[in-house]
N, CA, C and O atoms as a GROMACS GRO file, in nm:
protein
  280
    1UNK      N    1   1.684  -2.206   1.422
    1UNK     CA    2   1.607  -2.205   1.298
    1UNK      C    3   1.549  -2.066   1.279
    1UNK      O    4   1.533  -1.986   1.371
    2UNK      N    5   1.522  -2.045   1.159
    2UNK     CA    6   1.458  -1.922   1.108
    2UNK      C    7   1.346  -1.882   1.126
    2UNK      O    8   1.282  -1.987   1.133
    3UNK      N    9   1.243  -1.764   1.143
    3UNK     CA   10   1.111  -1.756   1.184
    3UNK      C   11   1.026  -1.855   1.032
    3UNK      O   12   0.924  -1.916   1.061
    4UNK      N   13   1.061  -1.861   0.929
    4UNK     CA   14   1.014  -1.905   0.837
    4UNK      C   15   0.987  -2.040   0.849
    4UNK      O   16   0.917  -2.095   0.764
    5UNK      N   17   1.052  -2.128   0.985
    5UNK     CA   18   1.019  -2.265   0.948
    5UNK      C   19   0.955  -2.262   1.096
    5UNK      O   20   0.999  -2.353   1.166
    6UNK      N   21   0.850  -2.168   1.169
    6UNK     CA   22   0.778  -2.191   1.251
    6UNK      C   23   0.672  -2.227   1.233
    6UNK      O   24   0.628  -2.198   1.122
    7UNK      N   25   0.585  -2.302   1.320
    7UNK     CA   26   0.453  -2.393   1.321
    7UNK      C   27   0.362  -2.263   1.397
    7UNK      O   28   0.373  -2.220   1.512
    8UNK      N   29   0.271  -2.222   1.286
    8UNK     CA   30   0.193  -2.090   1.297
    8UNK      C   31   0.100  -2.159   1.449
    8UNK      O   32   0.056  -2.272   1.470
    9UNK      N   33   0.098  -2.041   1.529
    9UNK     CA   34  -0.024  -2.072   1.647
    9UNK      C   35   0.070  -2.132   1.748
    9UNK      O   36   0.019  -2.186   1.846
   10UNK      N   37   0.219  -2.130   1.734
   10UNK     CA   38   0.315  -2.212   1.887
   10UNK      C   39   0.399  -2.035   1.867
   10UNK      O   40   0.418  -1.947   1.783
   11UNK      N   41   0.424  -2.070   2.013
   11UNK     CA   42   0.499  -1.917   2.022
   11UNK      C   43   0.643  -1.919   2.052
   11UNK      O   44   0.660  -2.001   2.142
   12UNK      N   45   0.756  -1.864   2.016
   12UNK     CA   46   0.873  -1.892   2.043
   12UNK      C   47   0.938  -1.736   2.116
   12UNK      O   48   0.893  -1.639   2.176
   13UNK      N   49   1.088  -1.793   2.060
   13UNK     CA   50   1.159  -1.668   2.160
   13UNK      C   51   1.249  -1.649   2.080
   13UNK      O   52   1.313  -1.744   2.036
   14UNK      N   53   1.273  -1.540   2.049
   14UNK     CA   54   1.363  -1.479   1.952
   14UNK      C   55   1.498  -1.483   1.998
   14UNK      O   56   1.529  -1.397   2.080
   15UNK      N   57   1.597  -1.580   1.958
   15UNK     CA   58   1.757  -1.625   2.008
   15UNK      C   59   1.831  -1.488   1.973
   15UNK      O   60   1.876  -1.423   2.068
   16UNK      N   61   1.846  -1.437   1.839
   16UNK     CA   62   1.916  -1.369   1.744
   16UNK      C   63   1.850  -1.319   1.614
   16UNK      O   64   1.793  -1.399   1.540
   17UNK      N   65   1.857  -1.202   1.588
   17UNK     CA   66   1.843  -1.111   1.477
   17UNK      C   67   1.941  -1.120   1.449
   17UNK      O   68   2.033  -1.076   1.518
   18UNK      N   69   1.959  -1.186   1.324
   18UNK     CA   70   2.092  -1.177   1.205
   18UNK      C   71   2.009  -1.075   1.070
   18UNK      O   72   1.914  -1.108   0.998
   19UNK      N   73   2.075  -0.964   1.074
   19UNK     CA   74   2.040  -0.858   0.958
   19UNK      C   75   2.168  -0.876   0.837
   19UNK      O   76   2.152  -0.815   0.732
   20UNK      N   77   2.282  -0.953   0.853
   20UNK     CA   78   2.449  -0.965   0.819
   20UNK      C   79   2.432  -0.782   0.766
   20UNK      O   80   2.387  -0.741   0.659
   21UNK      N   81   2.477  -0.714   0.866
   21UNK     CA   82   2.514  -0.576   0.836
   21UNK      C   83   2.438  -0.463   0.819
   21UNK      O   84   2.477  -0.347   0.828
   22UNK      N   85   2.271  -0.523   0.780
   22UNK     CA   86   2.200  -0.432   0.725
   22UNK      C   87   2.116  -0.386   0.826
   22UNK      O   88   1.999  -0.414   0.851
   23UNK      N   89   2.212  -0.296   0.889
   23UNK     CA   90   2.108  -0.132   0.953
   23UNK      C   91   1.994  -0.152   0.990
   23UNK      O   92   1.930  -0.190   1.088
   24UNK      N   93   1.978  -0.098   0.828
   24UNK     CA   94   1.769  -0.045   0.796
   24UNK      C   95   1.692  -0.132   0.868
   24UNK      O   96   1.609  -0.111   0.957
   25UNK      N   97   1.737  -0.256   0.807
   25UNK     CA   98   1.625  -0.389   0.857
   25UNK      C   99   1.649  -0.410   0.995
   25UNK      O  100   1.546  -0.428   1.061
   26UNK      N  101   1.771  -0.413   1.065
   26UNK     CA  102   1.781  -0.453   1.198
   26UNK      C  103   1.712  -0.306   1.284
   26UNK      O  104   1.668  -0.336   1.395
   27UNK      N  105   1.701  -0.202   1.259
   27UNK     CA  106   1.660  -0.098   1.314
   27UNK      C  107   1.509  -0.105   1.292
   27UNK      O  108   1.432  -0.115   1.388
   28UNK      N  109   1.469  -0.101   1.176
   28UNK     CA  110   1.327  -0.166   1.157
   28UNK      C  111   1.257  -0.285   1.242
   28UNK      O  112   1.147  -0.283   1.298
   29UNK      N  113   1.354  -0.392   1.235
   29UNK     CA  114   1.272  -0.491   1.316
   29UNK      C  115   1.289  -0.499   1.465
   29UNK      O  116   1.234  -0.590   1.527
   30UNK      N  117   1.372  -0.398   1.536
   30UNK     CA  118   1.401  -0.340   1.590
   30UNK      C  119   1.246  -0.268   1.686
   30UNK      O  120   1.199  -0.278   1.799
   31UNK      N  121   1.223  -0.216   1.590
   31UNK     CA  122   1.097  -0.078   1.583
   31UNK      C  123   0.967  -0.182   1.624
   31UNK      O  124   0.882  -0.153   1.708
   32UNK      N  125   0.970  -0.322   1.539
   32UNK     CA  126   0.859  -0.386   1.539
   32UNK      C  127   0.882  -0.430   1.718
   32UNK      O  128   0.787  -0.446   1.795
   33UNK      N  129   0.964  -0.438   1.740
   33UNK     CA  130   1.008  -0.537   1.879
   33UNK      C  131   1.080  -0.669   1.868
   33UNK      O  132   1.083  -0.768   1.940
   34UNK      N  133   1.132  -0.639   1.759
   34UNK     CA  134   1.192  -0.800   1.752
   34UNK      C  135   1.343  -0.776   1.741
   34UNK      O  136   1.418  -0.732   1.654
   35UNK      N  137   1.362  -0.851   1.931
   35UNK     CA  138   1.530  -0.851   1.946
   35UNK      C  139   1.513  -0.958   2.032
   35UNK      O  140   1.414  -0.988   2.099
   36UNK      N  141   1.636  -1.021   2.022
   36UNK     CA  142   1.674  -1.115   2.104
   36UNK      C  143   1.586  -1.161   2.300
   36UNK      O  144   1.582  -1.064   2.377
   37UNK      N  145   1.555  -1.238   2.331
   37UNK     CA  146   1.448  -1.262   2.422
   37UNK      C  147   1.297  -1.214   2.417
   37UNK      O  148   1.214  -1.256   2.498
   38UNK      N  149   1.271  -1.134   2.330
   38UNK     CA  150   1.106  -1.067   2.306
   38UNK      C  151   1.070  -1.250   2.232
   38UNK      O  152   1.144  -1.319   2.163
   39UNK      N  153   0.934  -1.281   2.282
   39UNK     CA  154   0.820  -1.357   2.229
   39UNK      C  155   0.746  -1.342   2.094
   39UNK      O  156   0.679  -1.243   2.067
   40UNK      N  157   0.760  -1.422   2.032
   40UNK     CA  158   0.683  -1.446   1.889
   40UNK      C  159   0.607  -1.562   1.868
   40UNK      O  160   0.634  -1.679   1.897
   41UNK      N  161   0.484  -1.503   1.802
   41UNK     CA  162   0.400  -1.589   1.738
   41UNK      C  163   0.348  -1.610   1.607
   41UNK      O  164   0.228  -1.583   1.604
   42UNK      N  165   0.394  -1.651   1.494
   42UNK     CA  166   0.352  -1.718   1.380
   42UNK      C  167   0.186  -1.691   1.357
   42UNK      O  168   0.130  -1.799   1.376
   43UNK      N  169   0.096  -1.596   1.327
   43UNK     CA  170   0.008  -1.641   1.342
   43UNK      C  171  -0.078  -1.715   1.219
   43UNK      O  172  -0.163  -1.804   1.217
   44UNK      N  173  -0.008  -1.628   1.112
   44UNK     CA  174  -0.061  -1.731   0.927
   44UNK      C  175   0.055  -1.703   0.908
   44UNK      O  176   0.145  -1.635   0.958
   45UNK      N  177   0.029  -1.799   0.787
   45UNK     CA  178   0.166  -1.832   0.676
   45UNK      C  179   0.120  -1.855   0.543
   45UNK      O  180   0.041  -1.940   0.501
   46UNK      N  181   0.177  -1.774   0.490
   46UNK     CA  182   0.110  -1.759   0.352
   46UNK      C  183   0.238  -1.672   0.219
   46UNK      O  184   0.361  -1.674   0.217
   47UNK      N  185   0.178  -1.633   0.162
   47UNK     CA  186   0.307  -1.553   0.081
   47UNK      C  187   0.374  -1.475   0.190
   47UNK      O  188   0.492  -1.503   0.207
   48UNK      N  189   0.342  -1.417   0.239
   48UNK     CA  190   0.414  -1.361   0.374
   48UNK      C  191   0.375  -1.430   0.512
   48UNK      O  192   0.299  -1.526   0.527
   49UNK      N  193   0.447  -1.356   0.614
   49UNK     CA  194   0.405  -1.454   0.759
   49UNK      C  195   0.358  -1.326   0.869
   49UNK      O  196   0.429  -1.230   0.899
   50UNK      N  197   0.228  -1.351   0.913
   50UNK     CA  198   0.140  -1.273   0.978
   50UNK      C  199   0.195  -1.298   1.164
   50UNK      O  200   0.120  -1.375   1.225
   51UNK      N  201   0.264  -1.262   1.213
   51UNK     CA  202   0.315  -1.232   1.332
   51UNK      C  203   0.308  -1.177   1.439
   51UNK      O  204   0.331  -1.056   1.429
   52UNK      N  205   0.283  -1.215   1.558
   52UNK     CA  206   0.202  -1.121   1.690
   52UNK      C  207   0.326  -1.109   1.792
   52UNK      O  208   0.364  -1.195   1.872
   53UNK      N  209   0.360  -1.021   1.776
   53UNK     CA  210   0.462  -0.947   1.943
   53UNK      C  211   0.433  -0.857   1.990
   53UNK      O  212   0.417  -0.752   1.929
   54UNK      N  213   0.413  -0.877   2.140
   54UNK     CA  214   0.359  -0.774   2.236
   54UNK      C  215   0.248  -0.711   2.180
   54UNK      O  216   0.236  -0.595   2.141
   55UNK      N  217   0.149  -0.826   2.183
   55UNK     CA  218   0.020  -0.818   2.133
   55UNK      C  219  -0.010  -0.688   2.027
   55UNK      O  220  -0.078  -0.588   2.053
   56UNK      N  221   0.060  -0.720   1.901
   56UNK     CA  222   0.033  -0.666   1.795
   56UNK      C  223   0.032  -0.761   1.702
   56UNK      O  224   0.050  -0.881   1.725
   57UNK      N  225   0.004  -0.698   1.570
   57UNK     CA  226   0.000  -0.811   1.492
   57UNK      C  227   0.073  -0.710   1.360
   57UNK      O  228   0.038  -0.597   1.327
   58UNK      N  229   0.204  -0.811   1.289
   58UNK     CA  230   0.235  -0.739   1.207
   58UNK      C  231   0.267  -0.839   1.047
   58UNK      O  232   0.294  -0.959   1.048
   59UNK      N  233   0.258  -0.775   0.951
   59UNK     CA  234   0.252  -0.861   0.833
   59UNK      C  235   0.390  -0.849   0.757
   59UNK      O  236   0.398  -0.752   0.682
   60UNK      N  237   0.525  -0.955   0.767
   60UNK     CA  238   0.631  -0.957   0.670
   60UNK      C  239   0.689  -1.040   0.620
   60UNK      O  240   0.672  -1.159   0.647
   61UNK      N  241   0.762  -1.000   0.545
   61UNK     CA  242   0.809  -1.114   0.434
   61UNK      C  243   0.926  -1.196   0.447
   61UNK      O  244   1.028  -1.160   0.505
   62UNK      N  245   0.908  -1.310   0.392
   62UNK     CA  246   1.006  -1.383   0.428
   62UNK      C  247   1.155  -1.371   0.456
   62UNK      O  248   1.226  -1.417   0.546
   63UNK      N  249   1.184  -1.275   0.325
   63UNK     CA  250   1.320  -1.189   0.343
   63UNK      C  251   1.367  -1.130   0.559
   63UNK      O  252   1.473  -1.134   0.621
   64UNK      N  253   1.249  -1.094   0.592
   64UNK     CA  254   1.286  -1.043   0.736
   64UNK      C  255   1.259  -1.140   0.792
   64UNK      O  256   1.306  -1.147   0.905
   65UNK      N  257   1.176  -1.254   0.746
   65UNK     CA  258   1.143  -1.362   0.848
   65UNK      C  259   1.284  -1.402   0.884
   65UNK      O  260   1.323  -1.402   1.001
   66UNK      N  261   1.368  -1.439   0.775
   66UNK     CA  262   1.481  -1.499   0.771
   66UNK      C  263   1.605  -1.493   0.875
   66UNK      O  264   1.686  -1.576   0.915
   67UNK      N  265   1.581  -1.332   0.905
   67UNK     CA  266   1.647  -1.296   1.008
   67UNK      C  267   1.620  -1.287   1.132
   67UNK      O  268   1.678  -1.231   1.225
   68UNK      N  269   1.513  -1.354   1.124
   68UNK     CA  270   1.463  -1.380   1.284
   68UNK      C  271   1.520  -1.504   1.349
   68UNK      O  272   1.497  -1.608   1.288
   69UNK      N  273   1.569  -1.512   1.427
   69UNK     CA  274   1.621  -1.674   1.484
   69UNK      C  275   1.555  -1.680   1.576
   69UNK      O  276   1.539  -1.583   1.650
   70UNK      N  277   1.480  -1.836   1.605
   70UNK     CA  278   1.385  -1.868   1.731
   70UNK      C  279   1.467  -2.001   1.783
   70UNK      O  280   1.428  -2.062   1.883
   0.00000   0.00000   0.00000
């Protein structure tokens, strides 16, 4: 499933980054720490989804949520 259909405040594990081709974003989310086995946490959900890896906290949109697989 997609980071978008996570239950904010449970923490998962990132299976696969599917970018289908696109670079920018996979290099970007990349940058954030989000690749395959790194830990995620949902922390709000709202027009965008507020997200904590390796104790940061970062704010994006569903569009990148999408490509997060947990």
């Amino acid at each position: 499933m997609s980071l978008n259909e996570a239950v904010p405040g449970t923490e998962y594990l990132i299976t696969k980054v599917d970018t289908e081709g696109d670079e920018e974003m996979e290099s970007f989310l990349f940058s954030l720490g989000c690749y395959s086995g790194e830990r995620i946490t949902v922390v709000d959900k709202g027009r965008n989804l507020v997200v904590s890896i390796k104790d940061a906290r970062y704010n994006i949109d569903p569009e990148l949520a999408a490509a997060i697989m947990i």
